[in-house]
N, CA, C and O atoms as a Tripos MOL2 file, in Angstrom:
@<TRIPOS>MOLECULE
protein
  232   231    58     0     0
PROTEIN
NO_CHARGES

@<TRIPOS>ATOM
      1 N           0.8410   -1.1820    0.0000 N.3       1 UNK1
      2 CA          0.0000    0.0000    0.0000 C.3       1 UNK1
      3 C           0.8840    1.2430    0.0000 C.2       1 UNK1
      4 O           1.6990    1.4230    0.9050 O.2       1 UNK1
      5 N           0.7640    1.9130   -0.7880 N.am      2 UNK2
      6 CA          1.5190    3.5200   -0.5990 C.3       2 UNK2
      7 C           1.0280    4.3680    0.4250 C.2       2 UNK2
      8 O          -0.0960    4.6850    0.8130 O.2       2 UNK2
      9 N           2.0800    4.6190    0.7200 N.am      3 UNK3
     10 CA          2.4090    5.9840    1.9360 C.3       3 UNK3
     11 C           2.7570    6.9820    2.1660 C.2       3 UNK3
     12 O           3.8880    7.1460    2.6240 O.2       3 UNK3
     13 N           2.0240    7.8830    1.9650 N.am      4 UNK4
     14 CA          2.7730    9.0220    1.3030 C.3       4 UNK4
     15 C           3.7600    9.7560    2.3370 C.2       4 UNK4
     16 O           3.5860    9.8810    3.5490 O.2       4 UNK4
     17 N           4.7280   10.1650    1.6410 N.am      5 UNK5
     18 CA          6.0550   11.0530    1.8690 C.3       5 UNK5
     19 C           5.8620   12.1280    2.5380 C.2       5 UNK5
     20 O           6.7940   12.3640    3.3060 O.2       5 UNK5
     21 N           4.7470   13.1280    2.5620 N.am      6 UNK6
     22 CA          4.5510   14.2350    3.4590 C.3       6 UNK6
     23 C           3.3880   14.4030    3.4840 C.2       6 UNK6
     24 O           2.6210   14.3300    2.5240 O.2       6 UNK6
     25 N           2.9550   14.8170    5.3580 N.am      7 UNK7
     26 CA          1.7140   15.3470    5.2950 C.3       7 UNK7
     27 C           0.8030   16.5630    4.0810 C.2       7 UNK7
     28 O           1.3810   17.5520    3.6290 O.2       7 UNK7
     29 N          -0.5500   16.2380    3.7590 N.am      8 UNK8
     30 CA         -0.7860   16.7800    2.5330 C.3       8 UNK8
     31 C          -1.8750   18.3120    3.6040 C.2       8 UNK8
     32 O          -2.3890   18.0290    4.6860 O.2       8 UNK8
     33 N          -1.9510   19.2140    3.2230 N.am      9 UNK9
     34 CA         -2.0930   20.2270    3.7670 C.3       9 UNK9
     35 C          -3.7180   20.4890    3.9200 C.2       9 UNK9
     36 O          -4.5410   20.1380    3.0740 O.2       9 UNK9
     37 N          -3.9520   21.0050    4.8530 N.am     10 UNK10
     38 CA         -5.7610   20.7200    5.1350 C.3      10 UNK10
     39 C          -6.2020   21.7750    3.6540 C.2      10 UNK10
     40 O          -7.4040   21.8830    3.4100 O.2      10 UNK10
     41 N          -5.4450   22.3160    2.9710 N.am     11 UNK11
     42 CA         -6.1360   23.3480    1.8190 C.3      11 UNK11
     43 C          -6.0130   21.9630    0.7190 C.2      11 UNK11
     44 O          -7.0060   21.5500    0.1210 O.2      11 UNK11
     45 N          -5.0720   21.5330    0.6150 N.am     12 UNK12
     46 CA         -5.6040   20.3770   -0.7070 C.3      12 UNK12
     47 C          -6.1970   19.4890   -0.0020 C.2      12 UNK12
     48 O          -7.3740   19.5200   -0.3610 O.2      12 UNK12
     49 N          -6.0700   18.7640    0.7450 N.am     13 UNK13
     50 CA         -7.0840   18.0320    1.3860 C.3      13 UNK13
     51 C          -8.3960   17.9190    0.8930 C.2      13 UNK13
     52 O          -8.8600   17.0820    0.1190 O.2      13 UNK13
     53 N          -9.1600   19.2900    1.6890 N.am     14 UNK14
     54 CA        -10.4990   19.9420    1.4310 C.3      14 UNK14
     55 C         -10.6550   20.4250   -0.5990 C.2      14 UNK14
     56 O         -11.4870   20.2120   -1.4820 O.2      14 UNK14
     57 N          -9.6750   20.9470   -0.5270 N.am     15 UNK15
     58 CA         -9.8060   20.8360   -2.2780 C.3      15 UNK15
     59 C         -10.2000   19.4650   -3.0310 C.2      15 UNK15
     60 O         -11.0260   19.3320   -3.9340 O.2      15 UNK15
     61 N          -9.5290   18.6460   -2.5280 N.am     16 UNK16
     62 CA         -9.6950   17.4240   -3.4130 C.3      16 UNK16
     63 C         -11.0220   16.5660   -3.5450 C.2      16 UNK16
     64 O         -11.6310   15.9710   -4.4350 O.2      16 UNK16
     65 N         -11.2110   16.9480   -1.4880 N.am     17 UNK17
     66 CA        -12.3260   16.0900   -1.5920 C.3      17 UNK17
     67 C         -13.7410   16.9540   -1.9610 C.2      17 UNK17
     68 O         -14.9100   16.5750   -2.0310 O.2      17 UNK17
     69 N         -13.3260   17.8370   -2.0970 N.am     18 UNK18
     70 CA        -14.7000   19.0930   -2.7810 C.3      18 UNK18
     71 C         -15.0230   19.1660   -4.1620 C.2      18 UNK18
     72 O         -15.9390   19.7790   -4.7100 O.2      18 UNK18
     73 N         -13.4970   17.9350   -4.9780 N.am     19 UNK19
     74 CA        -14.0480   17.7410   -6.5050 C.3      19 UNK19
     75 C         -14.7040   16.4860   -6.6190 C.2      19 UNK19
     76 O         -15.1710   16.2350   -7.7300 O.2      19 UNK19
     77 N         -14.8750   15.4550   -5.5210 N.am     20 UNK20
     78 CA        -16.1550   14.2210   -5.7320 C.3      20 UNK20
     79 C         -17.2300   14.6670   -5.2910 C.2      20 UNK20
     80 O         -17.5370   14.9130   -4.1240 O.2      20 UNK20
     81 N         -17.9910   14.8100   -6.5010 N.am     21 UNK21
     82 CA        -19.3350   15.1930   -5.9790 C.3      21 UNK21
     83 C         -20.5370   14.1070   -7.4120 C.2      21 UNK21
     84 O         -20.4210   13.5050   -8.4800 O.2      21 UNK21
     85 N         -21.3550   14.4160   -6.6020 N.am     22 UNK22
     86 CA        -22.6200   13.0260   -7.3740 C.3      22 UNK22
     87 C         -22.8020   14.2270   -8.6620 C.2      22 UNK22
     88 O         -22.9490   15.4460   -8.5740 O.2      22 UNK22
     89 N         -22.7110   13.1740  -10.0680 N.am     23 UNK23
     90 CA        -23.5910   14.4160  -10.9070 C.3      23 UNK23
     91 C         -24.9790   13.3680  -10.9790 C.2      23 UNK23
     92 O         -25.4360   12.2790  -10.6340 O.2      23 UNK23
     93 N         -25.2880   14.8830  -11.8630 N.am     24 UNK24
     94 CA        -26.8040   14.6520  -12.4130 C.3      24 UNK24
     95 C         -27.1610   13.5850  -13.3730 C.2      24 UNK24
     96 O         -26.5720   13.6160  -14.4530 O.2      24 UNK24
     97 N         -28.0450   12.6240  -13.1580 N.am     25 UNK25
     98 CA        -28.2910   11.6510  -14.5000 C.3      25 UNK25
     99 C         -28.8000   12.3350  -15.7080 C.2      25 UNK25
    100 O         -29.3470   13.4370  -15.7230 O.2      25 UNK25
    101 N         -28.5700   11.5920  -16.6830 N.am     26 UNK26
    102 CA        -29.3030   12.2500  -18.0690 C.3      26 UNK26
    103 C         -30.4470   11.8310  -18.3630 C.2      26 UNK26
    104 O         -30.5480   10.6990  -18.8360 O.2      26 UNK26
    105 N         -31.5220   12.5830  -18.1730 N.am     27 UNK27
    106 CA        -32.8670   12.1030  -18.0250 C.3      27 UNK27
    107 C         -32.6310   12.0840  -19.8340 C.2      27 UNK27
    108 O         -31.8950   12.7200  -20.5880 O.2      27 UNK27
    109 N         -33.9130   10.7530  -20.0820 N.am     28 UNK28
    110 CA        -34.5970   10.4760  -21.0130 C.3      28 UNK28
    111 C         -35.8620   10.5420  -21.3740 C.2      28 UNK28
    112 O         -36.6230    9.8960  -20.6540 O.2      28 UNK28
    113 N         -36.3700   11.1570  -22.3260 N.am     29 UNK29
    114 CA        -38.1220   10.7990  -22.2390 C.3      29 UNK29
    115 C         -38.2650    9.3000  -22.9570 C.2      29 UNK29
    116 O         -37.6490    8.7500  -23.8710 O.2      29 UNK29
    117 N         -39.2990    8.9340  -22.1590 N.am     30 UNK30
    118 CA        -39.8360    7.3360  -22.1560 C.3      30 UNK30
    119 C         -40.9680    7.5040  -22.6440 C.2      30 UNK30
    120 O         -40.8350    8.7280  -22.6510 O.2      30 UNK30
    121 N         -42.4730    7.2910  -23.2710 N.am     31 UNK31
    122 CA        -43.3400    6.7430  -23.1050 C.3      31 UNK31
    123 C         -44.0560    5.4560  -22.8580 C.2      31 UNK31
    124 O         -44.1090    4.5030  -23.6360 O.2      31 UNK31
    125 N         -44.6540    5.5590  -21.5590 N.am     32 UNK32
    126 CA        -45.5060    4.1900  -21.2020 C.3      32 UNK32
    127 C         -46.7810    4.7860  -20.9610 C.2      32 UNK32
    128 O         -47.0960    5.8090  -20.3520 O.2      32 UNK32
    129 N         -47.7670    3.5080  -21.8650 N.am     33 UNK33
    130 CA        -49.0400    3.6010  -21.9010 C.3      33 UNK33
    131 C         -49.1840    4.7970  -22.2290 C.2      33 UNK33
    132 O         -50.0480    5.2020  -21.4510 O.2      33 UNK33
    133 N         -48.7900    5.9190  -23.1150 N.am     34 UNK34
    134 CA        -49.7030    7.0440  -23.5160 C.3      34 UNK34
    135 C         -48.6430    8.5430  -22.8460 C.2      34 UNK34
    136 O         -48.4450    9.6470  -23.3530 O.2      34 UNK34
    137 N         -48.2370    8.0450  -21.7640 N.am     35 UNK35
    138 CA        -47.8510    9.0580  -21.4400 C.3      35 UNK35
    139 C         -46.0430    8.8930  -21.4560 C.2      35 UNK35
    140 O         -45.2800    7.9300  -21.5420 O.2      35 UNK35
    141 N         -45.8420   10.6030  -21.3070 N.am     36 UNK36
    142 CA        -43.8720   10.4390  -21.5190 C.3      36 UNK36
    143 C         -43.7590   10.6530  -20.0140 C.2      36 UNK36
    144 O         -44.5880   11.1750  -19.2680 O.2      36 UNK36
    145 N         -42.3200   10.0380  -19.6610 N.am     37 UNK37
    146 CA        -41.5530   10.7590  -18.5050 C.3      37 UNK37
    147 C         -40.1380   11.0000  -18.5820 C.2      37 UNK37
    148 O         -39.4660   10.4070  -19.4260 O.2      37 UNK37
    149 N         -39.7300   11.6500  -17.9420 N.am     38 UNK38
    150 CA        -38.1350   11.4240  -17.7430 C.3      38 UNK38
    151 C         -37.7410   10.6880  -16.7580 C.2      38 UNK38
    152 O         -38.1240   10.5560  -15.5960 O.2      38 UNK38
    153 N         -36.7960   10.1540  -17.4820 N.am     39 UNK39
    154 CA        -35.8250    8.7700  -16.6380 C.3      39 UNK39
    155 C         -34.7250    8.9920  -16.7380 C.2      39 UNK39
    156 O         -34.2280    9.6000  -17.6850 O.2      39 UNK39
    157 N         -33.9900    8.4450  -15.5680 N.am     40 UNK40
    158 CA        -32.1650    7.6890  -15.8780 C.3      40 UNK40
    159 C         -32.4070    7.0680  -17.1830 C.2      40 UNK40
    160 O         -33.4800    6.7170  -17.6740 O.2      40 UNK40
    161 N         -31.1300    6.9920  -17.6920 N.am     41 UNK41
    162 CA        -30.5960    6.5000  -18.8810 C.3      41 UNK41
    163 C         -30.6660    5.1120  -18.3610 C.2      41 UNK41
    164 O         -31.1820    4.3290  -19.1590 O.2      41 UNK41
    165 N         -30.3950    4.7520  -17.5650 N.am     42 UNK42
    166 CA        -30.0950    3.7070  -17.1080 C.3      42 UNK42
    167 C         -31.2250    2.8550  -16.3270 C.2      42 UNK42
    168 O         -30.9920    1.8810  -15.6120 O.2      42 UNK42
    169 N         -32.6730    3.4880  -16.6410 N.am     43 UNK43
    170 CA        -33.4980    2.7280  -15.7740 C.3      43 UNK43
    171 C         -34.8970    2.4280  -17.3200 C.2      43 UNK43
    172 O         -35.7590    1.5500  -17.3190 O.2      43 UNK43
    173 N         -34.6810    3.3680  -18.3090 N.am     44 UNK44
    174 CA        -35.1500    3.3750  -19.1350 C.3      44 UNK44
    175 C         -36.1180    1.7600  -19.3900 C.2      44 UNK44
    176 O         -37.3330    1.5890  -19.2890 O.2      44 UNK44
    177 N         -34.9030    0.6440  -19.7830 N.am     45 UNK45
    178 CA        -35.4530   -0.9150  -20.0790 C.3      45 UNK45
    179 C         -36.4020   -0.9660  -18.6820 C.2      45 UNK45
    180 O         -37.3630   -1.6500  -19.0330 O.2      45 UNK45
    181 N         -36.5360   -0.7110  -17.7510 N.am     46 UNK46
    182 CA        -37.2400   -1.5010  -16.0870 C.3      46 UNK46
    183 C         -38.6230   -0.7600  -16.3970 C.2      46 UNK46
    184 O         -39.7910   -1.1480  -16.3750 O.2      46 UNK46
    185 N         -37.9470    0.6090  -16.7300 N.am     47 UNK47
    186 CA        -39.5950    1.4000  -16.8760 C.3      47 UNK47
    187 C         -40.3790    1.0960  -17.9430 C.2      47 UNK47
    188 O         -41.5930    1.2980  -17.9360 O.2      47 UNK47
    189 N         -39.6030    0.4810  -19.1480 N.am     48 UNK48
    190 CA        -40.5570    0.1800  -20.5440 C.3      48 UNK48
    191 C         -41.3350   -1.2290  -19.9740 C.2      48 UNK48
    192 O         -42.5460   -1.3910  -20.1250 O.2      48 UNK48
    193 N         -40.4970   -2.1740  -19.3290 N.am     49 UNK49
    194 CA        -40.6470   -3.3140  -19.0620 C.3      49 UNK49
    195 C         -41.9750   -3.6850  -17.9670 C.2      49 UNK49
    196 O         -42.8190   -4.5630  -18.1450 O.2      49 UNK49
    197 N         -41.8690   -2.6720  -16.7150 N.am     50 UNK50
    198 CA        -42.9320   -2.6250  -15.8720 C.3      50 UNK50
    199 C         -42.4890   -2.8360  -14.4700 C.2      50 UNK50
    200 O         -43.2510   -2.8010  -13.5040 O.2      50 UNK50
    201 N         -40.9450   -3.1020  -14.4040 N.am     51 UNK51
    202 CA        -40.3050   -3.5100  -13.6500 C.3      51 UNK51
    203 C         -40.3080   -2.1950  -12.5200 C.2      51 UNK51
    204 O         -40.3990   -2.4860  -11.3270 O.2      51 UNK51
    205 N         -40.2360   -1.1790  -12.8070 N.am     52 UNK52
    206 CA        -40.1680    0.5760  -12.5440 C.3      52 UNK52
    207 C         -41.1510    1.1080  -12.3060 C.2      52 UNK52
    208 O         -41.7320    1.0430  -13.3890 O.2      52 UNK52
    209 N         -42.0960    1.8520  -11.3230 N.am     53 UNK53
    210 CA        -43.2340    2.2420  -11.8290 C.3      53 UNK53
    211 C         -42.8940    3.9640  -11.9220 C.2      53 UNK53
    212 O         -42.7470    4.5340  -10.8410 O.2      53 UNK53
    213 N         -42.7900    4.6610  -13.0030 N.am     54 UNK54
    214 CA        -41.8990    6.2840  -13.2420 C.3      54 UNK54
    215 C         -42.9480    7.3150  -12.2580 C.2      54 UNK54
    216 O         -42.7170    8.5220  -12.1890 O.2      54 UNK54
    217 N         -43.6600    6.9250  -11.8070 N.am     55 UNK55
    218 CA        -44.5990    7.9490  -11.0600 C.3      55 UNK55
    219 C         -43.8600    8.3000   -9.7930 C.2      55 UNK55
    220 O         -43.7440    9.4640   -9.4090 O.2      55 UNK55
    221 N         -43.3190    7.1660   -9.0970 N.am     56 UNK56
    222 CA        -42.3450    6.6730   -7.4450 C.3      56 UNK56
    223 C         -40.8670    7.5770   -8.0290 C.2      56 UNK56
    224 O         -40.1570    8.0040   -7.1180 O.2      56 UNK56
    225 N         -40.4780    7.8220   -9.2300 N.am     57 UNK57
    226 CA        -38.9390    7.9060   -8.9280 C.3      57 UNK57
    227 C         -38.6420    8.7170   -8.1820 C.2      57 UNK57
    228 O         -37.5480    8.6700   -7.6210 O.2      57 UNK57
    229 N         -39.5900    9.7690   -7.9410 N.am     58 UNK58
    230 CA        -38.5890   10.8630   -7.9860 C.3      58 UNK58
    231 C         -39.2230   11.4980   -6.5500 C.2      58 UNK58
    232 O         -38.7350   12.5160   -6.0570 O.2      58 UNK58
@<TRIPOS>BOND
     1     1     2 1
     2     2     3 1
     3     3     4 2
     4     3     5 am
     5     5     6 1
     6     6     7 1
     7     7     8 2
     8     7     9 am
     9     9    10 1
    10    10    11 1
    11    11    12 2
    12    11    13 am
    13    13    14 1
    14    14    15 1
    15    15    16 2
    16    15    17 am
    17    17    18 1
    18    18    19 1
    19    19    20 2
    20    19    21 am
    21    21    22 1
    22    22    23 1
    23    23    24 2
    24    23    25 am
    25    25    26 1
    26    26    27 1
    27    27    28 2
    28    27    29 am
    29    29    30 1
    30    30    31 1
    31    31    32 2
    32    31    33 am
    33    33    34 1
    34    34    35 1
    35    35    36 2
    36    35    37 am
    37    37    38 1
    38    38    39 1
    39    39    40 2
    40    39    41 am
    41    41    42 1
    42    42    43 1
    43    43    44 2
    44    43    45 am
    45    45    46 1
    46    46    47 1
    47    47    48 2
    48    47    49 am
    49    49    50 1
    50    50    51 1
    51    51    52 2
    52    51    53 am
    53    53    54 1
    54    54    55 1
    55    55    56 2
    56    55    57 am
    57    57    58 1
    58    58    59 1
    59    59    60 2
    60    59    61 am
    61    61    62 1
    62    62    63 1
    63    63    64 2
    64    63    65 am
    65    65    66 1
    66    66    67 1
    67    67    68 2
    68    67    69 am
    69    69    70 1
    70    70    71 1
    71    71    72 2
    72    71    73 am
    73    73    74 1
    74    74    75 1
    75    75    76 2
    76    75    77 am
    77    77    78 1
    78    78    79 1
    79    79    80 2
    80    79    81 am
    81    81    82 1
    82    82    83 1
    83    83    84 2
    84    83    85 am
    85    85    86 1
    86    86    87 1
    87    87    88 2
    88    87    89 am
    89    89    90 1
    90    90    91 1
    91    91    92 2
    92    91    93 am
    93    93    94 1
    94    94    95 1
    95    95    96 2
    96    95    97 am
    97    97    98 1
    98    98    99 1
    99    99   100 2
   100    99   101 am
   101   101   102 1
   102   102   103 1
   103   103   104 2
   104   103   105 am
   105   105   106 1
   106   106   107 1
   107   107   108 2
   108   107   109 am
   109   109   110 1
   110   110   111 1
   111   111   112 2
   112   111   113 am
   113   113   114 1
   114   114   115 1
   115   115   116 2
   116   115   117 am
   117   117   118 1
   118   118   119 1
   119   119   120 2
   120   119   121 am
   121   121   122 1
   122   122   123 1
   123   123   124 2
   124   123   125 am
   125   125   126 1
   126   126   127 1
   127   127   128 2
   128   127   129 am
   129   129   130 1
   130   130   131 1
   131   131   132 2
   132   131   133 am
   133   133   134 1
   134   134   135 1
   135   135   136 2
   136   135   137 am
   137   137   138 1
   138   138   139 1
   139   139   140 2
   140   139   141 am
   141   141   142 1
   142   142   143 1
   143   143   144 2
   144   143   145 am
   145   145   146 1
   146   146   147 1
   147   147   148 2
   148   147   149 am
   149   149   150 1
   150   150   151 1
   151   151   152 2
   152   151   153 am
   153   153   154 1
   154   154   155 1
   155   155   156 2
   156   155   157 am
   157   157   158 1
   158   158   159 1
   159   159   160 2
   160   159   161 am
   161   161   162 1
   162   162   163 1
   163   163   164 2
   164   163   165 am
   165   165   166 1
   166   166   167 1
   167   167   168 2
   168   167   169 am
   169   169   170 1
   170   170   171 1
   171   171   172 2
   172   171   173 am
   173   173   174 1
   174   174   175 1
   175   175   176 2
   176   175   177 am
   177   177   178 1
   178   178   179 1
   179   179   180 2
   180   179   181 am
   181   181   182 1
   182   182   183 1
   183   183   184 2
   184   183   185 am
   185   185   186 1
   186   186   187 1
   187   187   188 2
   188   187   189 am
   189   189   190 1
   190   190   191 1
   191   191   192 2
   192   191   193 am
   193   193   194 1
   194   194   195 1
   195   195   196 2
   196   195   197 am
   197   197   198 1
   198   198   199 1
   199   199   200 2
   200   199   201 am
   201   201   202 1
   202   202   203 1
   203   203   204 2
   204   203   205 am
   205   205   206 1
   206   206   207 1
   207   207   208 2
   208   207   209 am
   209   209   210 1
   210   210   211 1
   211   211   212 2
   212   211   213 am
   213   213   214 1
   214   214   215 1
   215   215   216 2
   216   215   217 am
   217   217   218 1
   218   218   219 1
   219   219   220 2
   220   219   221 am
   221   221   222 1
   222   222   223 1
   223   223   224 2
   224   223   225 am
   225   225   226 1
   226   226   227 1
   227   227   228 2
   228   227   229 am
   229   229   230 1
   230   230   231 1
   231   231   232 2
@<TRIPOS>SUBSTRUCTURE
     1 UNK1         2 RESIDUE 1 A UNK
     2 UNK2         6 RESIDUE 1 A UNK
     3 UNK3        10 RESIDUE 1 A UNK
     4 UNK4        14 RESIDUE 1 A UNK
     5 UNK5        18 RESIDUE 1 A UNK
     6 UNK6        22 RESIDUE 1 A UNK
     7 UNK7        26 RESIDUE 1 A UNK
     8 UNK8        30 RESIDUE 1 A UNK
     9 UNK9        34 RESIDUE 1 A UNK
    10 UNK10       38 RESIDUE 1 A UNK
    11 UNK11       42 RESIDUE 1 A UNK
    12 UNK12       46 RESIDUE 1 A UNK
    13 UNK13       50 RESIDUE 1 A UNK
    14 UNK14       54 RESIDUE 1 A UNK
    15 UNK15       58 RESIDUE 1 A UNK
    16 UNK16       62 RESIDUE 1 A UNK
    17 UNK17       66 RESIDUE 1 A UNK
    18 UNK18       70 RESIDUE 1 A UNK
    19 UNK19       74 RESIDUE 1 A UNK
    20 UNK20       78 RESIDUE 1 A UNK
    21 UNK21       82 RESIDUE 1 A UNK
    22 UNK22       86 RESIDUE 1 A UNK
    23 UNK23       90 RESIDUE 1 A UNK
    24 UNK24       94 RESIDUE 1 A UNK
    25 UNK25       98 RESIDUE 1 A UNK
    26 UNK26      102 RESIDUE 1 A UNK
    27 UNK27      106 RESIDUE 1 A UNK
    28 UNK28      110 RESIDUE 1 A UNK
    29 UNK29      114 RESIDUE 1 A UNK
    30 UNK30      118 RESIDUE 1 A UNK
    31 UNK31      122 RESIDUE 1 A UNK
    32 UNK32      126 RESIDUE 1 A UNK
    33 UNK33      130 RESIDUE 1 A UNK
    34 UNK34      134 RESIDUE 1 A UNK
    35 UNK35      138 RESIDUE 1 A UNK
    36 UNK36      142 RESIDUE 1 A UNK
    37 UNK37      146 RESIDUE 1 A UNK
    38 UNK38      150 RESIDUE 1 A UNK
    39 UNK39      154 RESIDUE 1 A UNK
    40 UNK40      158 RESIDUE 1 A UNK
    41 UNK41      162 RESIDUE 1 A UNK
    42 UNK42      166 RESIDUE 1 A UNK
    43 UNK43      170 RESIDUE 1 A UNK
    44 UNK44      174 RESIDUE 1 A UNK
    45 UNK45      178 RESIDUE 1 A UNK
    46 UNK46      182 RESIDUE 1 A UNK
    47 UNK47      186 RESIDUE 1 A UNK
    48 UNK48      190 RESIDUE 1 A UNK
    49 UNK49      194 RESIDUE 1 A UNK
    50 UNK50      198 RESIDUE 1 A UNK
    51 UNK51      202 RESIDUE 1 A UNK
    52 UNK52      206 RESIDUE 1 A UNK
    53 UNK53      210 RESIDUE 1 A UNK
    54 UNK54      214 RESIDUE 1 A UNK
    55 UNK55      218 RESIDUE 1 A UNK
    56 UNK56      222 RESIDUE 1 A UNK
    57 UNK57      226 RESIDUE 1 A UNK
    58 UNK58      230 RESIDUE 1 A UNK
């Protein structure tokens, strides 16, 4: 495991961990039964399928 060589300074520290941050999904419009919604890209197949119900996501 690496170890680093010198203490790293509370300003990069806090810098670094202030660049992981959650992004936003890329909503998609879907239609089921008549109507559209936006979805994850990634949930798209569950919601066509029935597996999802798009009314709960959000």
């Amino acid at each position: 495991m690496a170890v680093p060589k010198r203490r790293t300074s509370r300003s990069n520290t806090r810098h670094r961990r202030s660049a992981w941050r959650a992004r936003v999904p890329t909503l998609v419009p879907v239609t089921v039964s008549g109507r559209t919604y936006q979805v994850p890209r990634r949930l798209v197949r569950a919601v066509q399928r029935g597996y999802v119900d798009p009314e709960n996501l959000w």
